[in-house]
N, C-alpha and C positions, 0 to 999 in steps of 0.2 A: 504494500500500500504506500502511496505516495503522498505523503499529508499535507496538509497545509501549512507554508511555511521552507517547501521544497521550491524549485526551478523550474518551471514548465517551456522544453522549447517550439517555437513555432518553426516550423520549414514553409514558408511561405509570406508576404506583407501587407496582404490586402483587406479589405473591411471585413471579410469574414473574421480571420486572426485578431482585426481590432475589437472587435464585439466580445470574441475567445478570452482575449486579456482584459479587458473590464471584469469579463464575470470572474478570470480568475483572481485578478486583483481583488475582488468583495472578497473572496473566499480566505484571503491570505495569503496567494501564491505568490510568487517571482516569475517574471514573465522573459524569457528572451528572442527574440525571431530572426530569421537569417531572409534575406529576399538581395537583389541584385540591382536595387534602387535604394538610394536614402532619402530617409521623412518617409517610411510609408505609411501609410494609416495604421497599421500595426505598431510599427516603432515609436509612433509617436504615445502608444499608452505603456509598451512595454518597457522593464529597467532595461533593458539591452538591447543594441538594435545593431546586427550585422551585416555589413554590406557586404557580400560575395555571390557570385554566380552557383546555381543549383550543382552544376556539375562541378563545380570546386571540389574535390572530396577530401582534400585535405581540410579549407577550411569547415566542409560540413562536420569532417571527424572533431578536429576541435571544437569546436557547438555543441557536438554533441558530448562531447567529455565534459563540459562545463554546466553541464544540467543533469534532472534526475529523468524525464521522461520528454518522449520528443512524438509531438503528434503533426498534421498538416491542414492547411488550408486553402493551399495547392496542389492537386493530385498529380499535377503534369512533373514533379519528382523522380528523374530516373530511377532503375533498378538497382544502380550502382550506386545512387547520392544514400538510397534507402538502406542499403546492405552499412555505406562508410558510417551513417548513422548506427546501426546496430550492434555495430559491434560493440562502443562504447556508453551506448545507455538504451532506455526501455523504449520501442518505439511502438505504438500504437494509433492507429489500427498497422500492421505489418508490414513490411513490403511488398507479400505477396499478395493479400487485398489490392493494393497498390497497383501491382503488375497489371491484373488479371482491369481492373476496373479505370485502365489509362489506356486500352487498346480496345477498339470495338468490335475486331475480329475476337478475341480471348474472352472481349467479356459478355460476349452474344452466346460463343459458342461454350464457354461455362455454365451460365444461366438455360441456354437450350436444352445440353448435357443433364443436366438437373432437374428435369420434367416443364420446366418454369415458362411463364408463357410469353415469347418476342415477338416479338418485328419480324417478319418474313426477310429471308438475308441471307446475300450470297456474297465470302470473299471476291477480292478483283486482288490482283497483282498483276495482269496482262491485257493486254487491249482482249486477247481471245477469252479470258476470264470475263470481263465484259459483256462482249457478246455474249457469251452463251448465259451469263447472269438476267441480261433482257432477253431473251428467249426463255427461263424459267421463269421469270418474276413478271414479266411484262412492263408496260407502261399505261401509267405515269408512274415512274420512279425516285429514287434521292439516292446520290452518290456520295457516300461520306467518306473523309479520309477516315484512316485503320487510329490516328494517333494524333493529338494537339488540338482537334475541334471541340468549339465551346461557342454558346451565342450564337449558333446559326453560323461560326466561320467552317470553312473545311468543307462542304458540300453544297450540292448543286442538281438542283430538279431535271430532270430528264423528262419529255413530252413525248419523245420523236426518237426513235432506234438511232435515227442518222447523225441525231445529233449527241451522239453516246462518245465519241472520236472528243470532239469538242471540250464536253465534259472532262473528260477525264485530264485532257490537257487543262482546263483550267486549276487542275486542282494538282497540276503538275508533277502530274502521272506517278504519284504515289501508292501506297500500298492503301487500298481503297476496300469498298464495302456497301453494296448494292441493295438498298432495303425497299421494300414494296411500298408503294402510297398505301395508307389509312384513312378511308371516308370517316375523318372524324367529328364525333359529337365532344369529347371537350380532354383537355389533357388534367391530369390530377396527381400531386408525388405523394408522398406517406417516408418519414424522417423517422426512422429507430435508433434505439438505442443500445446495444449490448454492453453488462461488465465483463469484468472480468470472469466472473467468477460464471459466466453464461445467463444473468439475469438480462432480461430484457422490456423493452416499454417501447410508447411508440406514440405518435403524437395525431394519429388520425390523419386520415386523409385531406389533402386540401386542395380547391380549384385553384387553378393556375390559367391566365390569358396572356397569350404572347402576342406582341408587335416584332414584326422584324425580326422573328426568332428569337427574340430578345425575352425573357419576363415582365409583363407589363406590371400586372393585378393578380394578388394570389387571397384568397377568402376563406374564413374558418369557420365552422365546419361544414364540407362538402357538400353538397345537394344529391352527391348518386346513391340509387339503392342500398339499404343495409348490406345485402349478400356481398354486391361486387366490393363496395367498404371494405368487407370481410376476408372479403379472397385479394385483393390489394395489402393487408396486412400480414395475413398468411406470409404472401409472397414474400415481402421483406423480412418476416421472422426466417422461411427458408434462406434466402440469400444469405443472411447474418450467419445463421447456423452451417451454412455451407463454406462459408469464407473462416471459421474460426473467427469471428470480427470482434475487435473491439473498439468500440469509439459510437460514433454520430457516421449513417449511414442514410443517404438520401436513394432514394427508388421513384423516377420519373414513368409514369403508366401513359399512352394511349387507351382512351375507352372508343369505340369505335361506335356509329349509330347504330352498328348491330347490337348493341351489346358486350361485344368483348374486350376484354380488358389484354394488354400487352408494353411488355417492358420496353421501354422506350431505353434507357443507361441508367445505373449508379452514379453515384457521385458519393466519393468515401472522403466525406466529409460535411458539416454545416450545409445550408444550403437556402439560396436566395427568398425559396418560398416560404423556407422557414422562419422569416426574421422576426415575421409578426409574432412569434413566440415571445420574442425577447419581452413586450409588453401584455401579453393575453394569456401567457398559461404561469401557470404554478411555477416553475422550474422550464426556464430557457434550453433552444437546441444546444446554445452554446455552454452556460452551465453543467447540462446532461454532457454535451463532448467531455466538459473538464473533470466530470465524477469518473464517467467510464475509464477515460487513459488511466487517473489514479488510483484505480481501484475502489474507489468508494462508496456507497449504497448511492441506486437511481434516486432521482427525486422525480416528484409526482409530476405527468404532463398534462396534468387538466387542464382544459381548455376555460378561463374564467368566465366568459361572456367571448360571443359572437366576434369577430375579427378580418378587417383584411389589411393588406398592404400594399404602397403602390410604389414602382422604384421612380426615383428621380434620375433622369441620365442628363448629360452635356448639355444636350438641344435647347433646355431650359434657360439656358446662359446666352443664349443666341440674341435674348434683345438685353442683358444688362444682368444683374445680379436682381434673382429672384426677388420677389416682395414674402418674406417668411413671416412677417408678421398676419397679413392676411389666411396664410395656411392655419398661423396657431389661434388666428380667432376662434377657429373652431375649438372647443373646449375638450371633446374625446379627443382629438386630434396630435398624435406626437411625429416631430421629426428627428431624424436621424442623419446626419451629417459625416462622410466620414473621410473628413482633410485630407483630401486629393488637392492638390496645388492648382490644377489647370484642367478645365471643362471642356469635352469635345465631343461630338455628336456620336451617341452611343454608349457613351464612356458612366458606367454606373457611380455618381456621385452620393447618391445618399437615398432613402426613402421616409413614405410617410408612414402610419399606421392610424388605425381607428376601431374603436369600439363599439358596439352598439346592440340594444336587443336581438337584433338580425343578423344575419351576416350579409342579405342585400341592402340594410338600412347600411351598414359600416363600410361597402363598395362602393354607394352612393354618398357617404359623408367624405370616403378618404380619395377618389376621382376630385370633386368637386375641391375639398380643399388644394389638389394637385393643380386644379385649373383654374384656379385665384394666383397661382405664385406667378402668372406669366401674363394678368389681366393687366388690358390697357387703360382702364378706367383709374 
């Protein structure tokens, strides 16, 4: 067990780790993070703040000697930054989690492997890999790279066989990954928690609406059927229980107008949809990551009252610096800021959250306060 009072390190510097290190600074911890930028919204809450490249692995090994447990916030962590970590302190969730859940061929065909329900999906490594992937799967298709895709980067809709040549050069004929269109009725993820010790908890499902591939609006708790709920959470206990995991483990679903639910990716880590926790349940994603790595008993994930949340990106900045006081007129209404230096279209600067007896009374309160910070009036 790792108590409070210990070193927790971050491998990663971005708002998720900054959220990570508030809640573990409440707790008592020491916080240090390693990223490839300085001032990053991480470092700015944590005692330590390491500027070196991921694959440094000399300096990751040091980082990691000078702490007691070393978790992430960036999955995109090689296998080798993850091993020079392990050597010299407790790293949690693994690097083998890691591995398998940073590549979409390993971690399609894991999850497949394991009864669990995808995405219809065929490796590419060759243009003839290709073809004969749109010759199984058909079109309309999405060609996503195998590694490094986040936000809609890395792939590219396919309409048209002919324009499959096209595709693949945009994506600069990498090791790729061919998944079937989904007539979707609406995306939903579900965030768990494993300790150590295999206890587990989970935060319930939540709607999620993307722009731009991007996460717009995500809402608590979910509108779809009990059962499917139910078999959304299954699924992320099997994952968890299949990976040996421990930490904060996000599972993104497609439900399809049919009905069927299907894993869209992992993310072994915190997670965007989840931030509304921070303000709306018992015990935050982030909290829940900093008990799991440590060892220490879950805290409860109740949901307190109804919730959503809406990200703020760049675009926002585009006529001058927001008006925030009109967002906080609203009284359920909190924001989240999280000191990025410079605003640029897309670029997730911060978000809102809201409360309210509904969960569409609190989409409708936390949209509308979004769309006051950029009024002309």
């Amino acid at each position: 067990m790792v108590l409070p009072g210990s070193i927790v390190g971050v491998l990663g510097g971005g708002q998720l780790g900054r959220m990570f290190a508030m809640a573990a600074r409440r707790l008592g911890y020491r916080v240090h993070t390693l990223a490839p930028d300085h001032d990053t919204p991480t470092g700015q809450i944590a005692d330590v703040e390491v500027n070196a490249p991921y694959d440094d692995l000399d300096a990751v090994a040091r980082f990691a000697k000078a702490v007691d447990v070393v978790t992430f916030e960036f999955e995109n962590v090689s296998a080798e930054a993850a091993a020079a970590a392990e050597a010299h302190a407790i790293v949690r969730p693994s690097g083998h989690a890691l591995f398998i859940a940073q590549h979409r061929t390993r971690e399609k065909t894991f999850l497949a492997g394991r009864g669990l329900p995808v995405t219809p999906f065929v490796p590419v490594r060759t243009a003839a890999d290709l073809e004969a992937a749109i010759a199984r799967l058909g079109v309309p298709a999405v060609l996503k790279t195998a590694a490094m895709g986040y936000d809609g980067k890395g792939q590219v809709a396919i309409h048209d066989p002919a324009a499959a040549a096209a595709a693949w050069a945009a994506l600069g004929h990498q090791e790729a990954i061919l998944e079937a269109f989904i007539d979707l009725e609406r995306e939903i993820s579900v965030i768990g928690a494993r300790g150590v010790d295999g206890s587990w908890s989970h935060f319930g499902p939540f709607d999620n609406v993307h722009v731009n591939h991007i996460l717009d609006v995500s809402t608590a708790p979910s509108v779809i059927a009990p059962a499917l709920a139910a078999a959304a959470v299954e699924a992320v206990h099997a994952v968890m229980d299949a990976l040996d995991y421990v930490g904060i483990l996000c599972v993104e679903f497609f439900v399809s107008t049919a009905g069927a639910l299907m894993i869209n990716e992992i993310a072994p880590r915190p997670h965007n949809s989840g931030h509304l926790t921070f303000d709306a349940c018992r015990t935050s994603q982030f909290e829940q990551q900093l008990r799991a790595v440590c060892g220490l008993p879950l805290g409860s994930p109740e949901l307190l009252q109804p919730a959503a949340m809406a990200n703020l990106l760049g675009d926002l900045w585009s006529r001058g610096e927001p008006r925030w006081e009109r967002a906080l007129a609203h009284p359920a209404v909190k924001l989240h800021l999280y000191g990025k230096s410079s605003a640029r279209p897309g670029r997730k600067m911060g978000h809102l959250t809201a409360l309210a007896p509904t969960a569409a009374e609190a989409r409708a309160m936390v949209i509308g306060a979004r769309a006051a910070l950029s009024a002309n009036d």
